[in-house]
C-alpha positions, 0 to 999 in steps of 0.5 A: 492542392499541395500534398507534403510527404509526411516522414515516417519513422522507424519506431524501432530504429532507436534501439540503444535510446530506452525510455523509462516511465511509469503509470503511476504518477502521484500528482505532488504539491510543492511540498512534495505531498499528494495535492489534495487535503489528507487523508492521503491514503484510506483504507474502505469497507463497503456494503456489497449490498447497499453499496454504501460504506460501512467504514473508512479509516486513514491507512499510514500516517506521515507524522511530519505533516501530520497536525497535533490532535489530528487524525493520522495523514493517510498514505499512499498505498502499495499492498492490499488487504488480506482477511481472515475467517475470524474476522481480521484484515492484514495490511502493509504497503504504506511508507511509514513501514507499518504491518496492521491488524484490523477489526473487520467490523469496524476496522478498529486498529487492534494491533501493529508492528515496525517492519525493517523497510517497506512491504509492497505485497499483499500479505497471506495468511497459512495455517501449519500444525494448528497455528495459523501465520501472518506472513509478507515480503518486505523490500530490501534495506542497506543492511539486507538489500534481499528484502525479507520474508517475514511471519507473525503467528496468531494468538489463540485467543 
């Protein structure tokens, strides 16, 4: 029996050579689309008790591939959920650039705004003098490559 002498290496030896990857690889299409049927991105209440789904809504819409009557294409998400005492989820994250309002219930759509650029945090909720707030960072644009924080009161009623 012949023994080789394996080459050994040190990792370390390469310090100038750098590697840059990610774990979070989207597996695309040809057309540059996540390779599964949309919804691309759902947003889901569940039962804690029965385990089951209350709800489950598309959450982003990409409006170029999105068919005419067609429910919203989803979106891969980058922020989660924040839910108020009064009932209410706060979500960001998608590529359209969307900041919605949610009915915790049912997650009807009650309300939503254009931000500047993309926000890739969870937003959080503060209550000062009475009011409460909506605030979350958004990624930089050309114009303001800082990003912005942003704040959104809630109504009263």
């Amino acid at each position: 029996m012949q023994v080789s002498q394996l080459e050994t290496r040190d990792r370390h030896a390469d310090a100038d050579q750098y590697l840059n990857s990610t774990g979070y690889k989207t597996w695309k299409d040809p057309s540059g689309n996540p390779a599964i049927t949309p919804p691309w991105g759902t947003l889901s209440a569940l039962n804690l008790s029965t385990g089951e789904y209350t709800w489950q809504i598309p959450l982003g819409n990409d409006t170029s591939h999105q068919q005419k009557g067609s429910p919203e294409t989803g979106q891969e998400g980058k922020a989660g959920p924040v839910v108020t005492a009064g009932g209410l989820i706060f979500i960001s994250g998608t590529e359209d650039r969307k900041l919605r309002a949610l009915e915790k219930s049912s997650g009807k759509l009650l309300w939503e705004t254009t931000l500047p650029a993309m926000a890739n945090a969870t937003a959080c909720t503060y209550q000062t003098k009475g009011k409460q707030y909506v605030a979350l960072s958004v990624s930089g644009t050309t114009e303001n490559p800082s990003g912005f924080i942003m704040a959104f009161t809630l109504s009263d009623k």
